[in-house]
C-alpha positions as CSV (number, residue, x, y, z in Angstrom):
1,X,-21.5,5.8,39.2
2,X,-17.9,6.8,38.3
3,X,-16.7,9.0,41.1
4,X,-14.0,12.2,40.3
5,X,-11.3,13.3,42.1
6,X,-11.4,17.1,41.2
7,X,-7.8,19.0,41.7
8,X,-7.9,23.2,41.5
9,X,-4.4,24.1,40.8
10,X,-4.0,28.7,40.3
11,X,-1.2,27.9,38.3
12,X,-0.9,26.8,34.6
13,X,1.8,23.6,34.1
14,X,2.1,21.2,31.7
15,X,3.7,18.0,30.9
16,X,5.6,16.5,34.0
17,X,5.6,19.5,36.0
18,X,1.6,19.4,35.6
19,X,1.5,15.9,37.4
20,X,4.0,16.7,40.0
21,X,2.4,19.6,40.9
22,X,-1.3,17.6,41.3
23,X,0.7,14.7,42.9
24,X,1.8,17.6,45.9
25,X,0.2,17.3,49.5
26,X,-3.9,17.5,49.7
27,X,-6.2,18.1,52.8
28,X,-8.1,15.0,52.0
29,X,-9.4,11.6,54.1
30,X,-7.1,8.6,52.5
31,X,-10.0,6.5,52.8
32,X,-12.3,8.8,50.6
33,X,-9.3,7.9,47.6
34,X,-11.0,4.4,48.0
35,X,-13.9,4.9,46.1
36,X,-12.2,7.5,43.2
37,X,-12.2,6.4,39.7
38,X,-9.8,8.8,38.2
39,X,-8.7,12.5,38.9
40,X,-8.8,15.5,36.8
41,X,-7.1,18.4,37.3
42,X,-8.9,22.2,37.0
43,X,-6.5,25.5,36.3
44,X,-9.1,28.6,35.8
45,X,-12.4,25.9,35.2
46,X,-9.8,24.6,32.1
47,X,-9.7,20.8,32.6
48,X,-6.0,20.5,31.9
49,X,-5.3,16.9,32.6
50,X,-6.7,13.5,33.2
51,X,-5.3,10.6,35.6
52,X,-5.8,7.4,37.9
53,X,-4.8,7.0,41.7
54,X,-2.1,4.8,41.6
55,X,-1.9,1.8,44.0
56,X,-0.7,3.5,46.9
57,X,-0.5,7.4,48.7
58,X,1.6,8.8,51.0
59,X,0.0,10.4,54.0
60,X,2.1,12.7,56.4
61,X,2.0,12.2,60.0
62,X,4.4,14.9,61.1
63,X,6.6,18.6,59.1
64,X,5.0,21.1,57.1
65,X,2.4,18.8,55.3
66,X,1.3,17.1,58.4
67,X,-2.3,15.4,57.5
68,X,-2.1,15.9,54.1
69,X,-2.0,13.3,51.3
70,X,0.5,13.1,47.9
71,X,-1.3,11.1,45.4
72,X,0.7,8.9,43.0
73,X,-0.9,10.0,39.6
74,X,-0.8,7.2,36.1
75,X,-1.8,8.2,33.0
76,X,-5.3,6.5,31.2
77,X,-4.5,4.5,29.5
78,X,-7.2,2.4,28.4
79,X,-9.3,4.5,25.8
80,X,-12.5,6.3,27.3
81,X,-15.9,7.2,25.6
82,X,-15.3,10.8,27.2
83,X,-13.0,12.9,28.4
84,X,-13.0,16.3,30.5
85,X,-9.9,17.5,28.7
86,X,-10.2,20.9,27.0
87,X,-13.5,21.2,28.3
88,X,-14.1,24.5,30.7
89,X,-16.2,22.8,34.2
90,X,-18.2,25.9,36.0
91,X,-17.4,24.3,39.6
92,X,-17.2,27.1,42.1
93,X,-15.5,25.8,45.4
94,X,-13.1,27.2,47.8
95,X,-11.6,23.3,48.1
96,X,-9.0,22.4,46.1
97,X,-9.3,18.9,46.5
98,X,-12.8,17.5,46.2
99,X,-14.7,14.4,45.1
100,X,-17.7,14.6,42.8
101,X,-19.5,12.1,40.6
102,X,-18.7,12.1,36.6
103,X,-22.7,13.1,36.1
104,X,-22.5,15.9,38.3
105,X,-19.0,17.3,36.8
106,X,-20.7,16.9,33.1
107,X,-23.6,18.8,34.4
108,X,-21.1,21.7,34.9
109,X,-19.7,22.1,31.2
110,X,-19.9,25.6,30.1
């Protein structure tokens, strides 16, 4: 079962800046990352992008993003028999940085 990193972002990016700003500090356990498949990223229910965890993260011990993790994000690119881009995903959760399974996320097209 293909596991999701879901990222909620309020504002609307694109390109580069969309990736830099998903790659920014998340309240999230490292060792949850373990078990992630690939990462999509949420503005307004909108899937706006599609990525993988790259090899390593970068969790801060001390400053302003103390416990949080930066995720290294990598394009696909191996070719996919779906995607979650374009489509609109009716998940209603206060986190912006969650885990849920592919089936469960597909379940929530509108």
């Amino acid at each position: 079962m293909k596991k999701v990193l879901v990222i909620k972002i309020n504002e609307k990016f694109e390109g580069e800046a969309l990736r830099e700003r998903a790659e920014k500090a998340w309240k999230i356990n490292p060792k949850r990352l373990d078990e992630v498949d690939y990462v999509i990223v949420l503005n307004e229910y909108k899937v706006l992008a599609e990525y993988v965890l790259g090899e390593n993260v970068i969790y801060h011990l001390s400053g302003v993003d103390k416990g949080r993790v930066e995720l290294i994000l990598n394009d696909i690119k191996e070719p996919r028999e779906f995607t979650f881009i374009g489509e609109s995903i009716g998940y209603r959760t206060s986190n912006p940085c969650t885990i849920k399974t592919e089936k469960e996320l597909k379940e929530l097209i509108m």
